[in-house]
C-alpha positions in Angstrom: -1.9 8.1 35.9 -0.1 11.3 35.2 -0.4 13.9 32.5 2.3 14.9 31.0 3.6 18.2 31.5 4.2 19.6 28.1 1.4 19.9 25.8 2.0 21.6 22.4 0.1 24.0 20.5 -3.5 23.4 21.2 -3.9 25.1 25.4 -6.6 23.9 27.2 -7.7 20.8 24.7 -8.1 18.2 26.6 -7.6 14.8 24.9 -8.0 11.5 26.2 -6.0 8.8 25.1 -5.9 5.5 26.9 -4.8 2.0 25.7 -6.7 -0.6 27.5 -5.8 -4.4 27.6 -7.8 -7.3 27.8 -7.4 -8.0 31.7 -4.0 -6.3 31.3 -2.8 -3.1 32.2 -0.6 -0.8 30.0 2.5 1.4 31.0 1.9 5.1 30.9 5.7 4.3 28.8 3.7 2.4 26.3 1.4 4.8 25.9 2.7 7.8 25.5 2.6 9.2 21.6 1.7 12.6 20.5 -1.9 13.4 18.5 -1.4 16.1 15.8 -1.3 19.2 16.3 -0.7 18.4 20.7 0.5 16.2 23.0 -2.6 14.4 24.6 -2.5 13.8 28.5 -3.4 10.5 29.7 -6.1 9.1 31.4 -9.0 6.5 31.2 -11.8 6.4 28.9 -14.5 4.5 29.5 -15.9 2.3 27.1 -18.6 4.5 24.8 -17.4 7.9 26.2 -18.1 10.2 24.0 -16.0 11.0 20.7 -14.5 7.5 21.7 -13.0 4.7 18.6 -12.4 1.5 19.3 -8.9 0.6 17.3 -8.5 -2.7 17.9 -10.9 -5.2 18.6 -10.7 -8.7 20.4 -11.3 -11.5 18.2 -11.5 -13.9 21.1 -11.4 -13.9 24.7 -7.9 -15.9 25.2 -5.9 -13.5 23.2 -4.6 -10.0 24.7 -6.1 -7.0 23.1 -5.0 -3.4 22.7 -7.5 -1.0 22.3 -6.8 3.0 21.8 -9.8 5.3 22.6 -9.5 8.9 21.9 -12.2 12.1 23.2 -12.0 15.8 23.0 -13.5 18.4 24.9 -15.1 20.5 21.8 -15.4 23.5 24.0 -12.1 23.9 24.8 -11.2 23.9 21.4 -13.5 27.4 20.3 -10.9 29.2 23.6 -7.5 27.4 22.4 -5.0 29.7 20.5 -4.6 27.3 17.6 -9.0 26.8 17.5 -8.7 25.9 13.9 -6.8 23.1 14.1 -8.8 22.0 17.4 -12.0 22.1 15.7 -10.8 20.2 12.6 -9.6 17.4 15.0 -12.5 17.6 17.1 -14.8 17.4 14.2 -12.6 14.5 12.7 -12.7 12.2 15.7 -16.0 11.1 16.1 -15.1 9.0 13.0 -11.6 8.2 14.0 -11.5 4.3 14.0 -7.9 3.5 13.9 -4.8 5.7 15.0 -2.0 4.6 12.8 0.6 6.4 14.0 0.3 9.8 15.9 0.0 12.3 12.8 -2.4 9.7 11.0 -5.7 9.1 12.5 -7.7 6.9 10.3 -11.7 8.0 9.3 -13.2 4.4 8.3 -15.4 1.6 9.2 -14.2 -1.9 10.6 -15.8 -4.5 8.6 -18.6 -6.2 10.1 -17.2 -9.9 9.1 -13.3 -9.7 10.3 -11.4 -12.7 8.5 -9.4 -15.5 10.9 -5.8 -15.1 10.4 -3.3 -17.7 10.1 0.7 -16.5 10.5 2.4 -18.9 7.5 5.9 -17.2 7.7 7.5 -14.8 10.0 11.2 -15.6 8.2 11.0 -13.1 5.1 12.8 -9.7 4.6 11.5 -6.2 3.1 9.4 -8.4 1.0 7.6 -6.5 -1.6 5.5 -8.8 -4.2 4.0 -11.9 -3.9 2.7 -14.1 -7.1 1.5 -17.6 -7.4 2.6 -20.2 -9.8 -0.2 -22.4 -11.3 1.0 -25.2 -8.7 0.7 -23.2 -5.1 3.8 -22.4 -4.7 4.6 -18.9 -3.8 7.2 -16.4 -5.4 8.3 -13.1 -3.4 10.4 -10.9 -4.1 12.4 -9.1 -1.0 13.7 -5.3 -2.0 17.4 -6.7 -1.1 17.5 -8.7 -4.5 16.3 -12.3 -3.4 13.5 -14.0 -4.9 11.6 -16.7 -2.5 10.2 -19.5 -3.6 7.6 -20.8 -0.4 5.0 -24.0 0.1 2.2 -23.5 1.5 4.0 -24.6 5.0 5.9 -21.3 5.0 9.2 -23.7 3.9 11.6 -21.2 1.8 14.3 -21.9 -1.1 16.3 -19.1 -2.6 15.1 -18.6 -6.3 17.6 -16.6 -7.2 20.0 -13.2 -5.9 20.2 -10.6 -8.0 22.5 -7.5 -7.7 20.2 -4.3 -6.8 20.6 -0.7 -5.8 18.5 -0.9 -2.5 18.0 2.2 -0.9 14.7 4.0 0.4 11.9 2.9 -2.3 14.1 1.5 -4.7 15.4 -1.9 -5.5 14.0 -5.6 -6.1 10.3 -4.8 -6.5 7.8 -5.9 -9.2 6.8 -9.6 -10.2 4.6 -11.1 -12.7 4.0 -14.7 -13.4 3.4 -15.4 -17.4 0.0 -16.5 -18.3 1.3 -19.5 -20.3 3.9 -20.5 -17.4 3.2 -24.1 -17.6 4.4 -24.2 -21.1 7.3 -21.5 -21.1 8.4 -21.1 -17.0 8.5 -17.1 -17.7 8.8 -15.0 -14.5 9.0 -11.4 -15.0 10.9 -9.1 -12.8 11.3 -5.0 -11.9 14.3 -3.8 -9.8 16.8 -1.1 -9.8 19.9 -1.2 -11.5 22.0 1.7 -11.1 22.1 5.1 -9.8 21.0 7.6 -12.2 24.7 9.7 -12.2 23.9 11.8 -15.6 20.9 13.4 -13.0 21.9 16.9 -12.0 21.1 16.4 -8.6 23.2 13.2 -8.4 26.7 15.3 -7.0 24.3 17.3 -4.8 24.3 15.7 -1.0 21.6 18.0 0.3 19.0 16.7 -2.7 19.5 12.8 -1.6 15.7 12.5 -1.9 15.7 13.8 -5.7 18.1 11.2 -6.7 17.5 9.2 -10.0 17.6 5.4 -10.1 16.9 3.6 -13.1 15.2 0.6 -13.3 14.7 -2.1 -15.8 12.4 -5.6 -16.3 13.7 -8.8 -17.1 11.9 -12.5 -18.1 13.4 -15.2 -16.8 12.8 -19.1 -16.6 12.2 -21.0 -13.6 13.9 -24.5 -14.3 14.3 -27.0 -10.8 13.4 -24.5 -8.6 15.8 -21.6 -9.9 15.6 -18.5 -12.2 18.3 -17.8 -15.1 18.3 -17.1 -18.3 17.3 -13.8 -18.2 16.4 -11.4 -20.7 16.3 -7.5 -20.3 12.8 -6.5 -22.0 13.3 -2.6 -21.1 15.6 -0.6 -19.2 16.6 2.6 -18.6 13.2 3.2 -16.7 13.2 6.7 -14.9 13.0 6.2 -10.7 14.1 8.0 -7.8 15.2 6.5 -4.1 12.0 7.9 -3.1 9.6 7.6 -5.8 9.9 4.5 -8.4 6.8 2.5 -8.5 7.2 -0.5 -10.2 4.4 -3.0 -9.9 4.4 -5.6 -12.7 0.8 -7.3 -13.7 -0.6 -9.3 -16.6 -3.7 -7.6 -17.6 -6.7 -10.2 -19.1 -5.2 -9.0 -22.2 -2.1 -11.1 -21.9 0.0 -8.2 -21.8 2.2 -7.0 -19.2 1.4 -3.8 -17.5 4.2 -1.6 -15.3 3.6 1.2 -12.5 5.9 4.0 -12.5 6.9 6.3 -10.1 7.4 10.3 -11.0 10.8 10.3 -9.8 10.1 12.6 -7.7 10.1 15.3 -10.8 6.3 16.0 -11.1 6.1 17.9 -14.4 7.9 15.1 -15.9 4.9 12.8 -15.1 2.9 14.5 -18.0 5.8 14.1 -20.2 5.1 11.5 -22.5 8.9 11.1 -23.7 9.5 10.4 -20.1 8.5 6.8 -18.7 8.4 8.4 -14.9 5.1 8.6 -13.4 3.3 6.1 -15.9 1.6 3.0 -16.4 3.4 1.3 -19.0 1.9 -1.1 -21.5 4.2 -3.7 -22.9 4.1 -7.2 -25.2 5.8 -10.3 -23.2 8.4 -10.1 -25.4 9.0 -6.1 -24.2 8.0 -4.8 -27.7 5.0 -1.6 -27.9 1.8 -3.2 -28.6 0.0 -2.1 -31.7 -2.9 -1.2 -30.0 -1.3 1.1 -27.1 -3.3 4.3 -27.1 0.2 6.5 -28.5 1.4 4.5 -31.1 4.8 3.6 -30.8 5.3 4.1 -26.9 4.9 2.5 -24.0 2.7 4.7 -22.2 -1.0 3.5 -21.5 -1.8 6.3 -19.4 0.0 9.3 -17.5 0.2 11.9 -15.0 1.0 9.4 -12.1 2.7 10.6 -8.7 3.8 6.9 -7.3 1.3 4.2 -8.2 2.2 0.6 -6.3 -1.2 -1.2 -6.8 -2.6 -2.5 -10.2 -5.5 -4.6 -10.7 -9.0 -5.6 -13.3 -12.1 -5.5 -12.2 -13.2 -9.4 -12.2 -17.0 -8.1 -14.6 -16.1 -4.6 -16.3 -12.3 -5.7 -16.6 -11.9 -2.4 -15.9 -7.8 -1.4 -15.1 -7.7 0.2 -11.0 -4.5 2.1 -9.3 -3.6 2.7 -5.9 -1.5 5.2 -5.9 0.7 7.5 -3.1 -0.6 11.1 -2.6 1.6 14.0 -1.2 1.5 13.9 2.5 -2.6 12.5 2.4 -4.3 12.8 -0.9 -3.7 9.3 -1.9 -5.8 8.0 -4.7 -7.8 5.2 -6.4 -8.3 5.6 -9.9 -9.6 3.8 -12.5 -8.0 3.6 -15.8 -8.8 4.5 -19.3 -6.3 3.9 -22.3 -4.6 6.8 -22.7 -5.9 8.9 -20.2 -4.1 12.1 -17.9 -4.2 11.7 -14.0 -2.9 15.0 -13.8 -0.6 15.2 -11.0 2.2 17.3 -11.8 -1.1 20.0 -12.0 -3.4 18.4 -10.0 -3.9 16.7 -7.0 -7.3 14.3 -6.2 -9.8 17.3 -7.2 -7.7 20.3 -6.5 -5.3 22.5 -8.6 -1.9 22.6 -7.6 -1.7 26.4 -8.7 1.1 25.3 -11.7 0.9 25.7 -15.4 -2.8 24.1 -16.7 -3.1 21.0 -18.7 -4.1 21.1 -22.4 -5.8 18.2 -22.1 -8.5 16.6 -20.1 -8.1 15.4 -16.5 -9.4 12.0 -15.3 -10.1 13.0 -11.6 -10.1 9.7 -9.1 -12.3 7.2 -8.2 -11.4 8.1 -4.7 -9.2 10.6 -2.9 -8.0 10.2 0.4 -8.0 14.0 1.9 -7.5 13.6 5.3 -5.8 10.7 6.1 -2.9 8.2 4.9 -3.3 4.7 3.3 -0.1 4.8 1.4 -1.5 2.2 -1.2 0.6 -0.1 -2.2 0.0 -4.1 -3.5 -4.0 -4.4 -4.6 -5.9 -7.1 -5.8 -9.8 -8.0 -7.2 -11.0 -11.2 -6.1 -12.3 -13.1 -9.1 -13.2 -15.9 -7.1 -17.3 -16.7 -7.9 -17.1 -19.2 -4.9 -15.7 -16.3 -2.9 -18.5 -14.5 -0.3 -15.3 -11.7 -1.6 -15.7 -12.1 -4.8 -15.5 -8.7 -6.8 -13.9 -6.9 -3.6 -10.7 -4.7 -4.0 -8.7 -5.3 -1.1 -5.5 -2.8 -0.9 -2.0 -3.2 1.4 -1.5 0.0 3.6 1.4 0.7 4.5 1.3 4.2 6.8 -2.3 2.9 6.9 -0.8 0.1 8.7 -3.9 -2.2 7.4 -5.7 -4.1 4.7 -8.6 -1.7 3.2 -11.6 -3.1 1.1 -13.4 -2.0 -1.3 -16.5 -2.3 -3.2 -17.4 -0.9 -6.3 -20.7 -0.1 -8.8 -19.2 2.1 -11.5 -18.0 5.3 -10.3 -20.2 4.3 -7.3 -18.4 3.0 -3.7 -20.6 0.6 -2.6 -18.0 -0.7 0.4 -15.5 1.5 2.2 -14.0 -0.2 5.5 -10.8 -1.5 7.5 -10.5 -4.9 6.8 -7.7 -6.6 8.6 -5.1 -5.1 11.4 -2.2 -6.7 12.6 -1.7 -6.3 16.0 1.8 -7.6 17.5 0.2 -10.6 19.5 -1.7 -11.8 16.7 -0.9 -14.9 14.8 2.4 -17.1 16.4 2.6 -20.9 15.5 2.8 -23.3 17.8 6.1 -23.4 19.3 7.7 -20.0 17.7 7.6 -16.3 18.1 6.2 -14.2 15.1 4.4 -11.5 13.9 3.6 -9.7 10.6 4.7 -6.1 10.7 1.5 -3.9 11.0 3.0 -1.8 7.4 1.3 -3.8 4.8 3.0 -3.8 1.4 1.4 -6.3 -1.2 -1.9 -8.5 -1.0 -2.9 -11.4 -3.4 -6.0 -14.2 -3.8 -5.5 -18.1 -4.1 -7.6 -20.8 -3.7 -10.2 -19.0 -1.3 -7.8 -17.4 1.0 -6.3 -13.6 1.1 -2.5 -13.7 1.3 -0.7 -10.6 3.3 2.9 -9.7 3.2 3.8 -7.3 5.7 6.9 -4.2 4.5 9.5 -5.4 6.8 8.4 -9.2 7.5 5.7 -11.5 7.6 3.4 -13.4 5.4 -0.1 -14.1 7.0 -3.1 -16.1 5.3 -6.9 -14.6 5.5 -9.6 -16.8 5.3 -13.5 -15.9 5.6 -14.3 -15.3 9.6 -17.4 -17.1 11.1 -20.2 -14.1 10.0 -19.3 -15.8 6.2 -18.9 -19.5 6.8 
């Protein structure tokens, strides 16, 4: 096999990167991607060679397997021009377990009890949430303004179209099913609705990425397999085409909880006037709850950056976030009524060297320095029955896999890769089809883990044979 004949920045490093197949060879073609901060030459490495990861594992012996292994010579890296860099990757990989994509080499444990997967629909679309109705069925919403309605066959019907503004992060997105659906049919939606034109940056081409979207939620009724009716419950809510949140839950309280995103205006997060970069608190009906910690206003707690995952801790009913860092520094933070997050000053632990906060900072559960989940959908299971139950399991999406989670207070009691798709995982009998390996929203029913991939796919988990 040949080595390539550039190699950037780090001289003399020599880095192994092979992709091995189960009794199948793979093209130099198919391997070639570049490591951060070089571009690695190819060549075998043996199985337990040192600083090597195993990325993907084989299941079983009748399915193909792609495997990426990764070394480093550590000495070259104290004589390369750029040894800083060396030695932070060389000191990083012995606990490399997954490469994600070149730039994002992923530092956790594969779970010891791997679930079997089951592909239930290749057919959907940028989906982006996924709920259950007290009957099975499936709602999903795709980001191109269809809602899904699916069996439990993977057959589809078209819920409804709605008119959005979908571009980058924005457009159809949250879902919430009401707690008393089998008596009212309420189904709750987020999308965007417009394009923010009163922004400044609106007429400015060069600042497409600061441009506002507003976004609203609506209640509607499902009635023979269709939502109408529906009913705007609040509007007007501050996004961007980059940063816009908008998860919808139903907290054990019976109220309906919304992620926002900071609009990709920072300071603004800590403004409470402003409903960007907030989890919002609201009644079913869209009216403030009395109780919300600043009377009169929807905000439940602030200083978000882009929070996508919302969830209660099945025994403390305890409120989590996963929530998007800046370039790494994604976090997992547990919620308290009223409480700052800080971003917009800080960032996981660290100052970002702007004007200090008055108030008091809740620092994360958990902070992601060196690598990228990109959280997005999250869910407890509150299933007693479950050998899961009390797990937080969290969609990646540049993770490009399902974390889990364990938790004793403020203490991580389980921290590992759960569930990878690899492209030549999960077809049905008879048709091609695959879940994308981004992951966007996860959700529990009736003793199974249900995946929805960012650009297609929905693929059921069930307990492998180490829990059975």
């Amino acid at each position: 096999m040949n080595t390539p004949k550039k190699v950037l920045t780090c001289l003399g490093l020599i880095t192994c990167v092979a992709l091995v197949g189960c009794g199948q060879k793979i093209s130099p073609e198919e391997a070639a991607y570049r490591l951060e901060p070089l571009a690695p030459s190819l060549g075998s490495c043996e199985e337990g060679a040192q600083h090597c990861a195993q990325v993907l594992d084989c299941r079983d012996d009748k399915q193909p397997c792609l495997q990426r292994k990764i070394s480093v010579d550590v000495d070259a890296c104290a004589k390369s021009d750029d040894r800083d860099k060396c030695q932070n990757l060389a000191d990083r990989l012995p606990t490399v377990s997954l490469v994600s994509d070149p730039y994002n080499l992923v530092s956790a444990t594969f779970t010891g009890e791997p679930p079997e997967a089951e592909l239930v629909s290749d057919d959907l679309r940028l989906p982006w949430d996924l709920e259950f109705l007290p009957d099975g069925t499936m709602l999903i919403t795709e980001k191109k303004g269809r809602v899904v309605a699916m069996d439990a066959s993977g057959k589809a019907l078209t819920a409804l179209k709605v008119s959005v503004i979908d571009t980058h992060e924005a457009g159809l997105m949250g879902l919430a099913i009401d707690p008393d659906f089998n008596s009212n049919r309420y189904v709750y939606l987020a999308y965007t609705y417009k394009l923010d034109d009163t922004d400044p940056s609106f007429a400015k081409p060069e600042q497409w990425n600061f441009q506002r979207v507003l976004n609203k939620i609506e209640r509607w009724e499902l009635n023979d397999g269709l939502l109408e009716n529906p009913l705007v419950l609040k509007d007007d809510i501050p996004g961007s085409i980059e940063h816009t949140g908008m998860r919808l839950e139903f907290g054990p309280d019976g109220k309906l909880y919304a992620s926002t995103g900071d609009a990709n205006t920072d300071v603004l997060s800590q403004d409470i006037a402003f409903l960007g970069g907030k989890v919002l608190r609201m009644n079913p009906d869209g009216s403030v709850p009395d109780d919300n910690p600043i009377p009169g206003s929807y905000v439940y707690s602030r200083g978000h950056r882009n929070p996508q995952g919302l969830a209660w801790h099945p025994e403390s009913g305890d409120l989590y976030t996963a929530e998007h860092g800046a370039n790494r520094f994604d976090e997992i933070n547990r919620i308290k009524p009223g409480a700052n997050y800080g971003w917009g000053s800080f960032e996981c632990h660290r100052s970002l060297n702007v004007k200090p906060l008055s108030d008091t900072v809740e620092f994360p559960l958990l902070c992601f320095p060196t690598w990228n989940l990109s959280p997005s959908g999250s869910t407890f299971v509150n299933d007693s029955s479950s050998p899961w139950h009390g797990n937080f399991f969290v969609a990646g999406l540049r993770g490009r896999h399902l974390h889990r989670y364990a938790f004793d207070g403020d203490s991580v009691t389980l921290d590992e890769i759960f569930y990878v798709s690899d492209k030549w995982d999960y077809s049905l009998p008879g048709r091609k089809g695959k879940v994308g390996r981004r992951l966007r929203d996860v959700e529990y029913h009736a003793g199974a883990l249900y995946v929805i991939g960012d650009k297609f796919g929905l693929v059921k988990l069930t307990p492998g044979k180490a829990q059975q």
